[in-house]
N, C-alpha and C positions, 0 to 999 in steps of 0.2 A: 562526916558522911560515911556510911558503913550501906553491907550487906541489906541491914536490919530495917532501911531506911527505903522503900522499894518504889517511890514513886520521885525519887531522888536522882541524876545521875552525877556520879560520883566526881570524875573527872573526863575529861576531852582533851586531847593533846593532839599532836602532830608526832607518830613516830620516826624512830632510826628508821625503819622501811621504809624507803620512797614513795613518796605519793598515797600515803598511809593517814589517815585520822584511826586513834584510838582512841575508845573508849573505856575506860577504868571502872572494875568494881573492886572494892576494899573489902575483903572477907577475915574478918578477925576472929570468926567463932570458929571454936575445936570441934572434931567433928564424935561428940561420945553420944549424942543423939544424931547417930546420921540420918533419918529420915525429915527431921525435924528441920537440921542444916538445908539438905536438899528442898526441902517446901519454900524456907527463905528466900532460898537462892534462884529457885527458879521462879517463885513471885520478882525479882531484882531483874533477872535474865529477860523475862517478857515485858515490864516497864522500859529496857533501853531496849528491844525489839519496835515498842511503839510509838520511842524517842524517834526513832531512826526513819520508820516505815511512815510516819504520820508527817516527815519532814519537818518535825519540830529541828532536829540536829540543822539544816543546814539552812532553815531562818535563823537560830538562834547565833550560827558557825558558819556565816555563807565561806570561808574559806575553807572547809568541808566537803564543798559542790565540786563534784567528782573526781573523788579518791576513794582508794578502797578502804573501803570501812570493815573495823576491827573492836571485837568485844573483849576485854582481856583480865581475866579474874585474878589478881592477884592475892593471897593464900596468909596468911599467918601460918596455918598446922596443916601438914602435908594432907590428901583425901583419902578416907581409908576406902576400901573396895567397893562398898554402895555409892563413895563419892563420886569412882574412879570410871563407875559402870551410869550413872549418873551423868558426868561431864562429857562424857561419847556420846550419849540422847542428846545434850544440847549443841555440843556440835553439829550432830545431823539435823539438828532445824534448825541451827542459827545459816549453818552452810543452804541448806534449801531453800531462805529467803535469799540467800544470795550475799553474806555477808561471811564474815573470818570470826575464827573464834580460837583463842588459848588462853592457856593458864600458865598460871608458874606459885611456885612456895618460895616467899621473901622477896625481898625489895632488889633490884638490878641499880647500876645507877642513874642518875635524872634523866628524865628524858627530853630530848632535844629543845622542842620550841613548846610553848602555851597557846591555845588557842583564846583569844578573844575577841 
């Protein structure tokens, strides 16, 4: 499961944040077409929007139902500045449905629990 993959969502976890469900996108593309990256990623961004909004996530996660909900892109190759100017726009709309959003470059360690 990747970026590349938009009607997909990647992973659902339970984060370190208390009272947290994240949601995971796996972005392994470099960014030497950044416009290109950014079209992918924001077709992937609005597919877990309508995960989320349509209440797919918490039929599919009822242990989901009410926690705050977190989109969180995690990176292979750092964003270069179109990325960086890019990932600010989707914070402002993912934050105005009412939901969390970060990123990060590379893997942290596991995360705490699986949801299933």
């Amino acid at each position: 499961m990747s970026v590349e993959e938009p009607q997909t969502v990647d992973f659902v976890t339970l984060a370190a944040v208390p009272e947290t469900v994240l949601l995971v996108v796996s972005d392994h593309l470099d960014w030497a077409n950044s416009l290109e990256h950014q079209l992918v990623l924001q077709k992937k961004l609005n597919a877990y929007l309508a995960f989320i909004e349509s209440q797919k996530l918490f039929r599919r996660f009822p242990k989901a139902r009410g926690k705050r909900v977190e989109i969180r892109v995690v990176f292979q190759f750092p964003p270069d500045p179109g990325g960086e100017q890019f990932l600010s726009r989707a914070n402002d709309t993912i934050r105005s449905a009412g939901f969390h959003f970060s990123y990060e470059v590379g893997l942290r360690p596991p995360i705490l629990e699986q949801i299933n």
